[in-house]
C-alpha positions as CSV (number, residue, x, y, z in Angstrom):
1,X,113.5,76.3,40.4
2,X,110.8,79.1,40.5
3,X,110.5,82.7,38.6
4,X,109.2,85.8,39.9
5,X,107.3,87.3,36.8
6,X,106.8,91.0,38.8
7,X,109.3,93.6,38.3
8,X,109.8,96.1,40.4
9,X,111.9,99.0,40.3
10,X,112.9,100.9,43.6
11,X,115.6,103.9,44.0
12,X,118.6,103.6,45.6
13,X,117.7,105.8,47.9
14,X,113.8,104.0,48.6
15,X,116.3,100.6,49.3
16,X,118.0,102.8,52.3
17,X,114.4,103.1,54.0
18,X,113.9,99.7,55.1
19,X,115.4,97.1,57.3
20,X,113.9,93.6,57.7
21,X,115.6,91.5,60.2
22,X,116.2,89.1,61.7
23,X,116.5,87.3,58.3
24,X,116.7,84.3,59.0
25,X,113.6,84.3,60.8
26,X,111.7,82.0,63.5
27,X,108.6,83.7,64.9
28,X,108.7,87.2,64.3
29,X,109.6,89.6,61.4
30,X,110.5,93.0,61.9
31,X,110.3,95.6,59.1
32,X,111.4,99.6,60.1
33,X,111.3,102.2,58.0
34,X,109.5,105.7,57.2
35,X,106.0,106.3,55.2
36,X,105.5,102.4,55.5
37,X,101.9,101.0,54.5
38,X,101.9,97.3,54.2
39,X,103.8,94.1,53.6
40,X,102.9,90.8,52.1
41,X,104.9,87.7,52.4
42,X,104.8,85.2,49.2
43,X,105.5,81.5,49.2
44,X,107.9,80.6,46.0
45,X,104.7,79.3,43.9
46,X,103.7,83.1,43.8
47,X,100.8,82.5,46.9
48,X,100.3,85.0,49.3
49,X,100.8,83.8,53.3
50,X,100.6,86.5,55.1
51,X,99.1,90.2,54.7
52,X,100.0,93.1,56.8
53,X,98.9,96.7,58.0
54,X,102.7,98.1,58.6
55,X,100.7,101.5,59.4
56,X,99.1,99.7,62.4
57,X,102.5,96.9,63.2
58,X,106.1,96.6,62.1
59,X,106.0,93.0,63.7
60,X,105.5,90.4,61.6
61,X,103.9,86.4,63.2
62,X,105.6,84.0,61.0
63,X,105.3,81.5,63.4
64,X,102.6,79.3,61.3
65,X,105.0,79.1,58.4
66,X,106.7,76.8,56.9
67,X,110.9,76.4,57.1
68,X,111.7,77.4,53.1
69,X,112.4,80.8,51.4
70,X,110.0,83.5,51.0
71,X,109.8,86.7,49.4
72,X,108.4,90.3,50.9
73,X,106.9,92.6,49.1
74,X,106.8,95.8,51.2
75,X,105.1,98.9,49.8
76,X,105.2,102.6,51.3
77,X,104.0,105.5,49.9
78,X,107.5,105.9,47.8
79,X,107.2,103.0,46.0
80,X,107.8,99.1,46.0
81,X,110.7,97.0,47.2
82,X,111.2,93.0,47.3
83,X,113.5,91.1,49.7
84,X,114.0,87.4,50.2
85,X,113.0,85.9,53.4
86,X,114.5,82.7,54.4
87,X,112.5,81.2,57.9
88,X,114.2,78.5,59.6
């Protein structure tokens, strides 16, 4: 059991900008969209793995993480919007 104390509020709209696949994941996550600026990938106890410049790459190297479920926080210059990662 875990909780995700951060609320974050994103349009309905914002939530049509972005596509992560594949999800499930192995070795690579991809994240397209518009205005993007960067992701980061949390563990379930809240740590950041793994930071990333989506302004410079849309691919993601997950290959050095662990099989569990993750969250991604990916932020553009509209706003904020979380997804659930699961990496097999």
């Amino acid at each position: 059991t875990f909780t995700i104390d951060n609320v974050v509020s994103v349009s309905k709209e914002s939530m049509n900008e972005f596509t992560v696949y594949p999800n499930p994941a192995t070795n690579v996550l991809n994240i397209d969209g518009e205005h993007l600026i960067s992701s980061t990938i949390y563990d379930l106890n809240g740590r950041a793995v793994v930071n990333t410049d989506l302004q410079q790459t849309q691919s993601i190297d997950i290959s050095n993480l662990e099989s569990g479920v993750y969250t991604v926080n990916i932020r553009s210059e509209k706003g904020e919007y979380v997804e659930k990662l699961i990496i097999q």
